[in-house]
N, C-alpha and C positions, 0 to 999 in steps of 0.2 A: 655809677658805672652801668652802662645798659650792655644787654646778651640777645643775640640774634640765636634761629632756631632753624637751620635749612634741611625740610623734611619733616612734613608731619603725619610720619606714619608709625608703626608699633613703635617705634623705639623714640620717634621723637617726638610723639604726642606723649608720651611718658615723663621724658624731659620736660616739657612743658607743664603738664601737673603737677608733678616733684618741686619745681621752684615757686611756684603758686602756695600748695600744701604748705612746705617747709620754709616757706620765703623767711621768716625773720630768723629761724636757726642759721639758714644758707648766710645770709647777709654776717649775722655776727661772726662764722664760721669763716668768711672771706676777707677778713680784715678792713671792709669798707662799708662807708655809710649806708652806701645804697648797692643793689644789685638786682635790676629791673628787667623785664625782659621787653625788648619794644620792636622787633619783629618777629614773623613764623613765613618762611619761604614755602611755598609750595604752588604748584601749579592747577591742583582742585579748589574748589569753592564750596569754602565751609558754613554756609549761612546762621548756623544753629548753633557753632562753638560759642561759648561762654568768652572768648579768646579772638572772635570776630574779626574786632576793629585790629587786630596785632598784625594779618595776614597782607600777604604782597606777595607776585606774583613776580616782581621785576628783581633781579638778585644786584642790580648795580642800585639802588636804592641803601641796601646793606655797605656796600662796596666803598658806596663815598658818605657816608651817614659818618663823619668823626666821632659823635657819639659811640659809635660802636664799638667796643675792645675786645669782644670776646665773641665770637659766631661758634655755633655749634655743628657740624654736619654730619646728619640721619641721613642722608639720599640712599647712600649702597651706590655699587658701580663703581667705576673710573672715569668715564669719557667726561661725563661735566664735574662731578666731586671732585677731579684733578684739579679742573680746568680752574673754579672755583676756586678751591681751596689755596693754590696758589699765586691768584691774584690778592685773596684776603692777606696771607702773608705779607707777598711784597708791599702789601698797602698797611702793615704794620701790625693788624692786627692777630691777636692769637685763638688759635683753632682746636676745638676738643670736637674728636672724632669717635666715631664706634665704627668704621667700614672697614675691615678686613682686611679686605679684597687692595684697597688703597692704599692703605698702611703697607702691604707685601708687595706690591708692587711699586711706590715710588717715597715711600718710608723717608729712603736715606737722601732724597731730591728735597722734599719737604723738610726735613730736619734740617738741611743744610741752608734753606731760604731763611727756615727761622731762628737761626745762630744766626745768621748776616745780618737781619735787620731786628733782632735781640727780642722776639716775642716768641710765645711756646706753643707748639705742637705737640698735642697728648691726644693720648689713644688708649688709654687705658681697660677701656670696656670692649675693642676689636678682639681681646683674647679671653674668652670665659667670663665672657656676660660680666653678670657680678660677683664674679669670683676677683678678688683682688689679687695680682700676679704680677703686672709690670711697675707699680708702685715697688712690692716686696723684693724685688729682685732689686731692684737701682738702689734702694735703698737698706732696708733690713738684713737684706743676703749681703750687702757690698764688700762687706771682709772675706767672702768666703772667693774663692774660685770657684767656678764652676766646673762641671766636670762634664754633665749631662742634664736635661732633660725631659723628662718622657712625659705623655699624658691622654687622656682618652675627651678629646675635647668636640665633641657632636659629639650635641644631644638623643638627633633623628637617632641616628647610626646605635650608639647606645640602648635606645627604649627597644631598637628594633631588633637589637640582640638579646637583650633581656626577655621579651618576648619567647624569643626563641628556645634559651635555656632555662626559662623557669613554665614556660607552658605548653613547649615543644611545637610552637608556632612554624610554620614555613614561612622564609624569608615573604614572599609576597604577601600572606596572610596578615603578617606581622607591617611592613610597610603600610597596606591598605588601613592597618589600624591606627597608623600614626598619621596619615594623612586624615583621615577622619575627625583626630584627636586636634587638628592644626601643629603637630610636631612636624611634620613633613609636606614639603610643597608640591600642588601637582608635577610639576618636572623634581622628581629630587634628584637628580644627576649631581649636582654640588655635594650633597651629604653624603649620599651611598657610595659615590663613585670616589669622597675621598676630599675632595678638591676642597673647602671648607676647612677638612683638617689642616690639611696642606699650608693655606695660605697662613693659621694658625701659628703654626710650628717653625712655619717661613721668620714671622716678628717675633719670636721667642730665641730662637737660635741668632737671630741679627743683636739681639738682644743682650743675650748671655754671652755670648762670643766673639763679638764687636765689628764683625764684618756683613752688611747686606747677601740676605739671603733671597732669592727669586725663585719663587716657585717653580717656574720652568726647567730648574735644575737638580728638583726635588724628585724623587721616586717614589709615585702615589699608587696605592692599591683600594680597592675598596671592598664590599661586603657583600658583593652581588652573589660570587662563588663560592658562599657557606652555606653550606648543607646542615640538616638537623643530623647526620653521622657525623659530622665534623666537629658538634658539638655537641655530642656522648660521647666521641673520641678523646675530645678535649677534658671532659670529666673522669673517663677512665683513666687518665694521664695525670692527675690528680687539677685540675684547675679550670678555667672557661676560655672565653674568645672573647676577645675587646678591639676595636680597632684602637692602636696605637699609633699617636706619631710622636717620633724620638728624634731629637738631637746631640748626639755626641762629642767632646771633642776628642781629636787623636792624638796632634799635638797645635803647636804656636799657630802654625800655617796649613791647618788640613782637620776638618769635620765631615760626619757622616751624615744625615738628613732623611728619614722613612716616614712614610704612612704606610700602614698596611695592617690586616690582620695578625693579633699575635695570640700563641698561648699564654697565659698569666697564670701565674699559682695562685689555689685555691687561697693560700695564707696571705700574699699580698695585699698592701691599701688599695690598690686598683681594682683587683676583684671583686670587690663587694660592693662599687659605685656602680647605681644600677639604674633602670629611667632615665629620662632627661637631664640626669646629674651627668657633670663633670667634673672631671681630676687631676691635677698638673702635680707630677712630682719632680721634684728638683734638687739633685744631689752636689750639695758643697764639699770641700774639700774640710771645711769645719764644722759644718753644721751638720752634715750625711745626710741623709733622705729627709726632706721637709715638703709633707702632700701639701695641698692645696683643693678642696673641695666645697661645690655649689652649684647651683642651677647656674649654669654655661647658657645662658637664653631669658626669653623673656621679657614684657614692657617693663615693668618696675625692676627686676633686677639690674638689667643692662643701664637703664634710667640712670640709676644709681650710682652706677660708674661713672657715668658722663657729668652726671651734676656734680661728685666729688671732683673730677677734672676741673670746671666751671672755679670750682673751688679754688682749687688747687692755682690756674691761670691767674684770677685777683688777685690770690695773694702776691703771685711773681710778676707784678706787672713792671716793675722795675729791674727785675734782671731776670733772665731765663733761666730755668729749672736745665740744670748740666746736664743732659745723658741722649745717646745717640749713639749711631757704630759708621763703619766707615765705608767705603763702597766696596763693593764685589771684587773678588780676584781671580784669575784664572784658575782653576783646577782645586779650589777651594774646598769645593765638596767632593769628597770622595769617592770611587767607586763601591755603591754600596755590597758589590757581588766580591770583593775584595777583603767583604769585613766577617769576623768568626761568627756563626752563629749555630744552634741547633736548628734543626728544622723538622717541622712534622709533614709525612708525606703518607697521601692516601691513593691506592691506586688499586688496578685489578690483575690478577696473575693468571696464567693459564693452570703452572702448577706452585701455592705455594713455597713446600718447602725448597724446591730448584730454585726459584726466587730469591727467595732469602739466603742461598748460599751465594748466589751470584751478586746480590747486593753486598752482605758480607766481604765478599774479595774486594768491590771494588771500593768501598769507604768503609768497613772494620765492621764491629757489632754496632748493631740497632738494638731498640726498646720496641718489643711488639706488643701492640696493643689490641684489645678484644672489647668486643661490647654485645651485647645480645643482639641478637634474628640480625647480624650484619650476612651478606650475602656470601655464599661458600668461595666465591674467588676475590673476595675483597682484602687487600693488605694493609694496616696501617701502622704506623713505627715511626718512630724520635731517632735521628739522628747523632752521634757525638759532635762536640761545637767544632765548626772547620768552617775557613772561606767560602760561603755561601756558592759564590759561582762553579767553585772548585765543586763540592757536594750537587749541584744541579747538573755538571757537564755529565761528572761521573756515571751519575744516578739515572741520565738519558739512557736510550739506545739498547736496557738491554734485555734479554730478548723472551719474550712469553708475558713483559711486565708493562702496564700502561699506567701513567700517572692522570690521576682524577684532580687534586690539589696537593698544593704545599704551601704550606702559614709557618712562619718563624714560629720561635718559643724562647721565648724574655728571661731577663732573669729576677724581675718585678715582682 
């Protein structure tokens, strides 16, 4: 059986090593004689690769090659990874992906090409590198229901808050260091601003809950508006800041969908995953909280994922691996400003204690919080859990009080 390789850059020059390295484990592992690899798509020109003669430029060479059963695609993007990926389908053959971005977007199109014409579509490594997730879910978890879940899945976003609360870094300080590090890309608009998690949380909820989830209908926050008060806030409050994205369900026909900054308790499994680690927690109705941690990133981890997929595809080349969700429905995701939560709000008063009586009438007692040298007209305080939008309308308009930020507070 031979395995095509389209993309060879971090993640799929990786791929490419990994089945080299481990080729006669891989082979025994995939239930077949052989498992060769006999092209690597890319559009550079690699004169110096050990892997030379494998390279082509032209992706219909893969396309009509019947040798081919299994293509792997590292590009990232959509416009030609789509375009690609779903001529390989109709043409029979089955596809192991790591692109995101792909998967969240046209997921349930692709899954559906490859039920019709009986070859598999895995993606295993699109959600936490190599952390193993969508294996354990379809399978391991499949007795349980799901209920929710949550996870802190960027890397960037992570190291750059770690940064933050263990060396009182400012946000910028802290970015510039991960770009330096190769954690974060000259544009990191994707990490910080969110979108990255987003698409994440996008295939985990389609996942867990059986209906296509589209980013576009998700409510994304990112990390740009934390402050180093926001987090001594967050520790006077007993706990840190992580960017969360959560998926809940509410009921049969209705889920909720976040990215955003949250508080986390100190005692939490979330808390304590720090760096370029990532953490998916996933609470069953049998199992209860079952984390999931590992470097969410990375050549050889992510590697890993895909060659296990590679794996996983030989073996089922005769019938397809069952699992998929079903397309999107109207009103599916919920109004997240509809849903209970606590919230922490930092803002500045002309005169405290008027303030806080006036806050008080209008949503009940708060938790006020203190931290040292914070500025003499600064407020900050925990809200009781109540319909988030209900607590923002309230808590607008009133008067002597200006709102600096507001981050949920979990119950993780």
């Amino acid at each position: 059986m031979f395995v095509a390789v389209m993309g060879y850059g971090t993640v799929g020059s990786g791929v490419v090593e990994l089945l080299y390295k481990n080729h006669d484990s891989i082979v025994k592992k995939s239930m077949q004689d052989s498992l060769e690899l006999k092209y690597i798509l890319d559009i550079r020109d690699f004169p110096n690769s050990p892997y030379k003669d494998k390279f082509t430029k032209d992706f219909n060479v893969i396309l009509n090659d019947p040798d081919v059963k299994i293509v792997v695609e590292t590009m990232g993007g959509v416009t030609f990874a789509y375009d690609f990926v779903k001529k390989l389908l109709l043409a029979g053959k089955s596809v192991v992906t790591s692109n995101k971005e792909l998967v969240a977007q046209k997921g349930y199109e692709l899954l559906c090409i490859a039920k019709e014409k009986n070859v598999n579509f895995l993606f295993e490594a699109s959600v936490g590198g190599g952390i193993p997730i969508i294996r354990p879910i379809t399978q391991c978890l499949a007795a349980n229901e799901i209920n929710e879940i949550a996870g802190i899945l960027n890397g960037t976003t992570n190291y750059i808050l770690t940064k933050m609360i263990t060396e009182n870094a400012y946000f910028d300080e802290a970015l510039k260091n991960a770009q330096e590090l190769g954690y974060a890309e000259k544009d990191p608009t994707a990490d910080v601003d969110g979108h990255d998690s987003c698409r994440k949380i996008c295939i985990l909820a389609s996942l867990c809950f059986g209906k296509h989830v589209y980013p576009d209908n998700v409510h994304t926050e990112g990390i740009r508006n934390i402050s180093l008060r926001d987090v001594a806030y967050a520790a006077a409050w007993g706990g840190v800041i992580k960017l969360i994205a959560s998926a809940k369900k509410i009921n049969e026909n209705s889920i909720t969908v976040t990215v955003g900054p949250s508080f986390v308790q100190a005692h939490s499994q979330l808390a304590g995953v720090d760096d370029v680690f990532n953490a998916i927690l996933v609470r069953g109705d049998a199992a209860g909280d079952v984390v999931f941690y590992g470097r969410g990133a990375g050549k050889m981890p992510t590697a890993s994922a895909v060659v296990a997929d590679v794996i996983d595809a030989a073996k089922h080349t005769l019938k397809k691996k069952n699992f998929g969700w079903d397309d999107a429905e109207e009103n599916y995701i919920a109004d997240y400003l509809k849903q209970t939560s606590a919230l922490y709000i930092r803002g500045t008063a002309d005169d405290k204690s008027e303030a806080v009586k006036a806050i008080n009438a209008r949503i009940g007692a708060i938790r006020i919080l203190n931290i040292a040298d914070a500025p003499e007209n600064e407020l900050a305080f925990i809200t009781n859990p109540a319909p988030e939008g209900e607590i923002r309308s309230k808590i607008n308009n009133i008067n002597g009080f200006g709102i600096n930020n507001i981050i949920r507070v979990t119950d993780y």
